[in-house]
C-alpha positions as CSV (number, residue, x, y, z in Angstrom):
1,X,174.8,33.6,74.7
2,X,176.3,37.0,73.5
3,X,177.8,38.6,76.8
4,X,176.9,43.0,76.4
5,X,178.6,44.2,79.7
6,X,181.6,45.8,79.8
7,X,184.4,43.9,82.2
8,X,184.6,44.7,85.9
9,X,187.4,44.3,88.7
10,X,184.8,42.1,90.8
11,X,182.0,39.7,90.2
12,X,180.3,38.2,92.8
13,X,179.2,35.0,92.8
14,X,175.5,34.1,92.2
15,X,175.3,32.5,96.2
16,X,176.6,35.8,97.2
17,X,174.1,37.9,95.2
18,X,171.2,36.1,96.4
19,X,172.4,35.6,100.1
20,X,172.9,39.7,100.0
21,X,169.7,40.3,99.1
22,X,168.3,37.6,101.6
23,X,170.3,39.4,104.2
24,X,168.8,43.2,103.1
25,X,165.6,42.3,102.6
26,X,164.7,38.9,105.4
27,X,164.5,42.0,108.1
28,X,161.7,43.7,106.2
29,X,159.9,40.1,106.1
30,X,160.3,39.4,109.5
31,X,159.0,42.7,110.5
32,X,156.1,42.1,108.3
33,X,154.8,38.7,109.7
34,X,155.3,39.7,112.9
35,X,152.1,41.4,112.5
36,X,150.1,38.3,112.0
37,X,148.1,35.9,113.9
38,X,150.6,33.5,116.0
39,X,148.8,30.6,113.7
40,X,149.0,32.5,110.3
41,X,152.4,33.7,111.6
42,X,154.2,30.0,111.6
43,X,151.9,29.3,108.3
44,X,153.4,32.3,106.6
45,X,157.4,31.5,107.9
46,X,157.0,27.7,107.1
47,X,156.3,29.0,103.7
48,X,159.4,31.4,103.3
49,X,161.5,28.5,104.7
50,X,162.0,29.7,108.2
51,X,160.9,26.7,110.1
52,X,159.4,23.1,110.0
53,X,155.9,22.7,110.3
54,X,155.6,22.2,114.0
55,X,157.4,25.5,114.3
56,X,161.0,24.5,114.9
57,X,163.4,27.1,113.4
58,X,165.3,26.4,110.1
59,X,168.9,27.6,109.0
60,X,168.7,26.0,105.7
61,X,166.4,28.4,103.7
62,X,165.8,26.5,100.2
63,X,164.0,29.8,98.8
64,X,166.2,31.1,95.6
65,X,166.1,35.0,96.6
66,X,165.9,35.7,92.5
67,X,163.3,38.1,92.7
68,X,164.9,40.1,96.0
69,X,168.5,40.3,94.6
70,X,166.9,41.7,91.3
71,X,165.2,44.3,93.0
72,X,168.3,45.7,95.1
73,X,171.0,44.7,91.9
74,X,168.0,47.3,89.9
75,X,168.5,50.1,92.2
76,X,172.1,50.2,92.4
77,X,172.5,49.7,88.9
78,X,170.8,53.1,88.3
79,X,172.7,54.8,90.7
80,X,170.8,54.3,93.9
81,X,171.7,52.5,97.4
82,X,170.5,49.0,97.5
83,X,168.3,50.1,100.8
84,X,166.4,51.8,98.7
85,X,164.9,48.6,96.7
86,X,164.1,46.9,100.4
87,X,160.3,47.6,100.4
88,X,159.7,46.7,97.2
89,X,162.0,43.4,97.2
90,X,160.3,42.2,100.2
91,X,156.8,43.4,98.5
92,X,157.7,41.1,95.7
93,X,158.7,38.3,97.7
94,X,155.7,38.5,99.5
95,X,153.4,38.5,96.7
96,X,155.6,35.4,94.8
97,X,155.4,33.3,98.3
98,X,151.7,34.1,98.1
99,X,151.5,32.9,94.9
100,X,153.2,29.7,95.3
101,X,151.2,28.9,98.1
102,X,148.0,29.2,96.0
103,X,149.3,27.7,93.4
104,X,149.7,24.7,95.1
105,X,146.1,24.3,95.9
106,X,145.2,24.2,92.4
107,X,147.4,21.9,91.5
108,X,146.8,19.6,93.6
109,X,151.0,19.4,94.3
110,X,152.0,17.9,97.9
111,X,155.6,18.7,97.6
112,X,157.8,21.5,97.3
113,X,161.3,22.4,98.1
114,X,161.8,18.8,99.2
115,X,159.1,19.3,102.3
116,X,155.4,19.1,102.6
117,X,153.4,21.9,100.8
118,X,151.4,24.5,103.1
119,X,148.1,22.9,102.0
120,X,149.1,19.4,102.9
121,X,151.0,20.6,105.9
122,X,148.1,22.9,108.0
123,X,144.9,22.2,105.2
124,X,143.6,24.1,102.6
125,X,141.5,26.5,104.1
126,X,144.6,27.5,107.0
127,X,146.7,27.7,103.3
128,X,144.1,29.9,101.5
129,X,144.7,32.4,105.0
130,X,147.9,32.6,104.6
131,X,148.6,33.3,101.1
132,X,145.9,36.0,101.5
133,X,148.2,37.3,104.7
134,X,151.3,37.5,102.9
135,X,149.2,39.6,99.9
136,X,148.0,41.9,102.4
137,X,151.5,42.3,103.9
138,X,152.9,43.0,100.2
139,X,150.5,45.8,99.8
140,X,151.7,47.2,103.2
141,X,155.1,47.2,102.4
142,X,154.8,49.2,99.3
143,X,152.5,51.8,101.8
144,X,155.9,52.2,103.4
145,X,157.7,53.9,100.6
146,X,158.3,57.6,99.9
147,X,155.5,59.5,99.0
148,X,156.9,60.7,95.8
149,X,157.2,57.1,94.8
150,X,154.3,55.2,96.2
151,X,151.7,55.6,94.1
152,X,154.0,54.1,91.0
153,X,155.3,51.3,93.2
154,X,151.6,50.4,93.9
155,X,150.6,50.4,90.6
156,X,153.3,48.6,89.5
157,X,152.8,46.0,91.8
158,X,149.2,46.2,91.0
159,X,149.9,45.7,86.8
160,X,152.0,42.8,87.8
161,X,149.2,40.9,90.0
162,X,147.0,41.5,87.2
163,X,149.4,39.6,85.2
164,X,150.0,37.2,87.2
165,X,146.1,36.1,87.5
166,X,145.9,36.1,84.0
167,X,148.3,33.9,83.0
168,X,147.5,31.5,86.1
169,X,143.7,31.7,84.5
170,X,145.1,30.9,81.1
171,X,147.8,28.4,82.4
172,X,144.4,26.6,83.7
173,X,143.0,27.2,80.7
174,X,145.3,24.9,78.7
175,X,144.4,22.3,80.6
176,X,141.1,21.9,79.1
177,X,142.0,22.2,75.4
178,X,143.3,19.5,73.0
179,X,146.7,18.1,72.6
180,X,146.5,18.9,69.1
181,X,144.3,20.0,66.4
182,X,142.2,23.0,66.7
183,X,142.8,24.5,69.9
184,X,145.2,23.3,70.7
185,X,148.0,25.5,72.9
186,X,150.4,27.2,70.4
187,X,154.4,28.5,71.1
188,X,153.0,32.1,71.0
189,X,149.8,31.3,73.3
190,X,152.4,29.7,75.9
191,X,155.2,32.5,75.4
192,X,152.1,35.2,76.2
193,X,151.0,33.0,79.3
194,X,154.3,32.6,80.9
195,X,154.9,36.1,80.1
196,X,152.4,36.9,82.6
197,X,152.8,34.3,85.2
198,X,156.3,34.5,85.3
199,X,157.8,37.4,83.6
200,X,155.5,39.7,85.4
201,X,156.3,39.9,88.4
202,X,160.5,39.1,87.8
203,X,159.3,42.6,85.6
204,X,157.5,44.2,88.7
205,X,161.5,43.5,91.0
206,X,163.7,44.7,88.1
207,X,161.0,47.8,88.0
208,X,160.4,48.2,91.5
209,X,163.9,48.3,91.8
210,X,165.0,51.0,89.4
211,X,162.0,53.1,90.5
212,X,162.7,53.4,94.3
213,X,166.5,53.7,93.4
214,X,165.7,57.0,91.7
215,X,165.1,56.0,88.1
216,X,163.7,58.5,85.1
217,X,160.5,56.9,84.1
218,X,162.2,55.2,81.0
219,X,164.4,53.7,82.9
220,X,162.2,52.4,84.9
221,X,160.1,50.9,81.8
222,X,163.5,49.7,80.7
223,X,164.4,47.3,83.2
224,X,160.9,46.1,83.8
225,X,161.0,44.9,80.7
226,X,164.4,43.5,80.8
227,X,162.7,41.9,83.9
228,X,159.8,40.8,82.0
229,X,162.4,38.6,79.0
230,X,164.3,36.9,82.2
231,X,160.7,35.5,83.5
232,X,160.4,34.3,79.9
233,X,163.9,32.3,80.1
234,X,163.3,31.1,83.9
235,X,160.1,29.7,83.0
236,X,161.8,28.0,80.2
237,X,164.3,26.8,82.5
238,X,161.4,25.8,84.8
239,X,160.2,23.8,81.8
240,X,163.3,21.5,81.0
241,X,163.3,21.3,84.9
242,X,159.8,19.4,85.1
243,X,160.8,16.9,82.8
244,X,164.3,16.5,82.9
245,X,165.6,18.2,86.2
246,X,167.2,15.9,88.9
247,X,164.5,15.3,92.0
248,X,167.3,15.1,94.5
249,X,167.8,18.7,93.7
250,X,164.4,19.6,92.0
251,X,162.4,18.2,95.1
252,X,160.2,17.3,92.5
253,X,159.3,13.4,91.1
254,X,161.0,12.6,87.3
255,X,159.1,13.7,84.8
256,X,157.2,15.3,87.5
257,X,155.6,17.6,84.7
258,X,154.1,14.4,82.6
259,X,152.5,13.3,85.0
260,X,150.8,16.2,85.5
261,X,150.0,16.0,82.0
262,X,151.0,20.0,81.7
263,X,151.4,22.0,78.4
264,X,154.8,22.9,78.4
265,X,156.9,24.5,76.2
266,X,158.9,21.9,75.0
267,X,155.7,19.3,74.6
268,X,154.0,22.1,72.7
269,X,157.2,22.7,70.5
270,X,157.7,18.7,70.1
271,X,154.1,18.5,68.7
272,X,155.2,20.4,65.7
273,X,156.7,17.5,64.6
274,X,156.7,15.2,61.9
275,X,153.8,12.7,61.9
276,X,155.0,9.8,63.6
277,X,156.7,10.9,65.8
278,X,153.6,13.2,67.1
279,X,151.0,10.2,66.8
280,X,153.6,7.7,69.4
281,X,153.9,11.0,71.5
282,X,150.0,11.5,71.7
283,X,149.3,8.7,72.6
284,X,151.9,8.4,75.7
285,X,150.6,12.2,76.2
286,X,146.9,11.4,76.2
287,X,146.6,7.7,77.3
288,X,142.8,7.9,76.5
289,X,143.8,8.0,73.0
290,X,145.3,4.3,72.9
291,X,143.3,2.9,76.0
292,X,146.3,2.5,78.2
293,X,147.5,4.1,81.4
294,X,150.5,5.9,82.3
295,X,153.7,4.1,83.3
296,X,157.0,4.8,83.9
297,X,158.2,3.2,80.9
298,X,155.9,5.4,79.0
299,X,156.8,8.7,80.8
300,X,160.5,8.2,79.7
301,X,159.7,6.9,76.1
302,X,158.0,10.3,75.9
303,X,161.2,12.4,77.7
304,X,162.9,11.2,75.1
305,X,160.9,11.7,71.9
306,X,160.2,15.1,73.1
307,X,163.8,15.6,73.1
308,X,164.5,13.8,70.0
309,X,161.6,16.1,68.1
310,X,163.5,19.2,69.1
311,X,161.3,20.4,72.5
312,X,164.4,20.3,74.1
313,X,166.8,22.4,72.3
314,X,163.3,24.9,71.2
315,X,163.0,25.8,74.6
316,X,167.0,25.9,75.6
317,X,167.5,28.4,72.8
318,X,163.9,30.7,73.5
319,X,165.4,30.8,76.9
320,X,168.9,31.8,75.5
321,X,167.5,34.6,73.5
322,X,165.5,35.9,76.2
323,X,168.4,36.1,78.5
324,X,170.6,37.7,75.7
325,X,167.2,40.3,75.5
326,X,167.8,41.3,79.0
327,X,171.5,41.8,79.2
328,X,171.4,44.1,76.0
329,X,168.2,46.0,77.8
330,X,170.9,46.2,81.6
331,X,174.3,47.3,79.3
332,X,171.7,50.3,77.8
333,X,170.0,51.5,80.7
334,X,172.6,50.5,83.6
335,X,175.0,53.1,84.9
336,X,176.7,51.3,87.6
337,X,179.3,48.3,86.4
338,X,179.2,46.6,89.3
339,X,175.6,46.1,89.5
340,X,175.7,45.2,85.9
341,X,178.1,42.8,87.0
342,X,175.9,40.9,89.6
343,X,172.5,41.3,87.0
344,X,174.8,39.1,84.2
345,X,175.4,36.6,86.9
346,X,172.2,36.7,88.2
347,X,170.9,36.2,84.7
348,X,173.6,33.4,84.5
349,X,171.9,31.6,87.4
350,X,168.5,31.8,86.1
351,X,170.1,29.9,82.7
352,X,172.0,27.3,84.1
353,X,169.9,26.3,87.6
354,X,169.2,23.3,88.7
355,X,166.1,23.7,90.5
């Protein structure tokens, strides 16, 4: 990948980046669900990975802080203090934690971050309250901010939700059409979807960030969008994860997005293939097609013709340019080298992570 910034005296690391912005922004959270319901309270800290289930407290927050450390790296990198990004990092958090938790209950998934889901952990309906708490708080953490800035933050954060429904309502979507044929899920119908289930609220930090660190309107646009191409790459990331990620570190079963039987990038980009290849791969896809069930065997035979058919290295590379997108879009707008310094190793992380 083409590195834009200009060298700096320090770089942080990426576990210092994200632990700083845990550190500036956890106060703002724990303020926040302080104002809940005891019940709702332990719901909404067992899901930002403060304690276990039964309430005990945890030191060994899982959570990746990607969205947070955008958010302060965004302010300072136009000039401002990272302080000034707290509101709308923790708004962001919120709303992704929210998300995550809902998410869950639609797809049915028990596990996550190597521990019981909310859902499985207090029900669904307790699960449904406290993803709608942690929205609520979101929207009362952008109240916070200055009145000069609040009613941009709130749009903004109101754009991205928009987003973000959408392209969960279309992720959905996909699961109704074909494997192939007409209808079925193209490159540029997935790219669009995960460009609003992911990039839009990575946009909505990087944007939230610039705009409450003092940022000219362009500027602000500028790194939203920069925000917007890493969602793109971390969901491609996310992708080669589901299939081929470790599930000691993942948390998540092998091949954990077979069995779900999602549309993913590089399935979708594996279909393109030649003939063969496709037909042996629909069929361990779509068992209905040959009259047999899933199996372990078959979940690997298909791992591996995916990867042969080029769904591997498709989605390495969109993610690639992507990435190299938003570092061009931080060494334009950004004024402050440092903070350029810890967005290209943030932007590292998001390329190279394991989980």
């Amino acid at each position: 990948m083409t590195q834009h910034v200009s060298p700096v005296l320090f770089a942080p690391s990426a576990t210092e980046i994200l632990e700083r912005g845990q550190w500036l922004v956890r106060p703002a959270l724990r303020d926040a669900t302080s104002r809940l319901h005891p019940d709702v309270a332990r719901m909404a800290e067992f899901t930002l990975g403060w304690c276990d289930a039964d309430g005990t407290p945890r030191h060994d927050n899982a959570a990746k802080g990607v969205r947070p450390a955008l958010a302060v790296l965004c302010a300072e990198a136009v000039g401002g203090p990272a302080e000034a990004a707290v509101a709308g990092a923790a708004a962001v958090e919120l709303v992704h934690t929210f998300s995550l938790v809902h998410d869950d209950i639609m797809d049915g998934d028990e596990r996550r971050r190597h521990r019981d889901t909310v859902w499985k952990s207090f029900g669904v309906g307790p699960a449904v309250l406290a993803g709608d708490a942690l929205f609520a708080l979101a929207v009362g953490a952008l109240a916070e901010t200055a009145p000069q800035v609040r009613p941009a933050a709130v749009r903004a954060l109101s754009h991205a939700l928009v987003d973000l429904v959408n392209g969960q309502a279309e992720d959905i979507s996909f699961e109704r059409r074909p494997w192939s044929g007409l209808g079925a899920v193209t490159v540029d119908e997935y790219s669009a979807m995960a460009g609003c289930k992911t990039g839009a609220l990575l946009g909505c930090a990087a944007g939230l960030g610039a705009l409450l660190g003092g940022a000219p309107a362009d500027v602000v646009n500028a790194l939203t969008r920069m925000g917007r191409h890493l969602g793109l790459a971390f969901q491609a990331v996310d992708d080669l994860l589901g299939i081929w990620g470790d599930p000691a570190v993942t948390g998540k079963p092998v091949f954990s997005d077979l069995r779900r039987g999602k549309k993913t990038l590089p399935v979708i980009a594996a279909l393109s293939a030649g003939p063969a290849v496709r037909a042996e791969l629909l069929d361990l896809l779509d068992p209905r097609r040959s009259g047999t069930g899933s199996s372990e065997s078959g979940f690997r035979r298909a791992a591996a013709l995916i990867d042969e058919a080029g769904g591997r290295s498709f989605t390495t590379d969109l993610a690639e340019r992507q990435l190299d997108l938003a570092l061009r879009i931080i060494d334009e707008a950004a004024v402050d080298r440092e903070a350029v310094a810890g967005l290209t190793v943030l932007c590292d992380l998001v390329a190279n992570r394991t989980r």
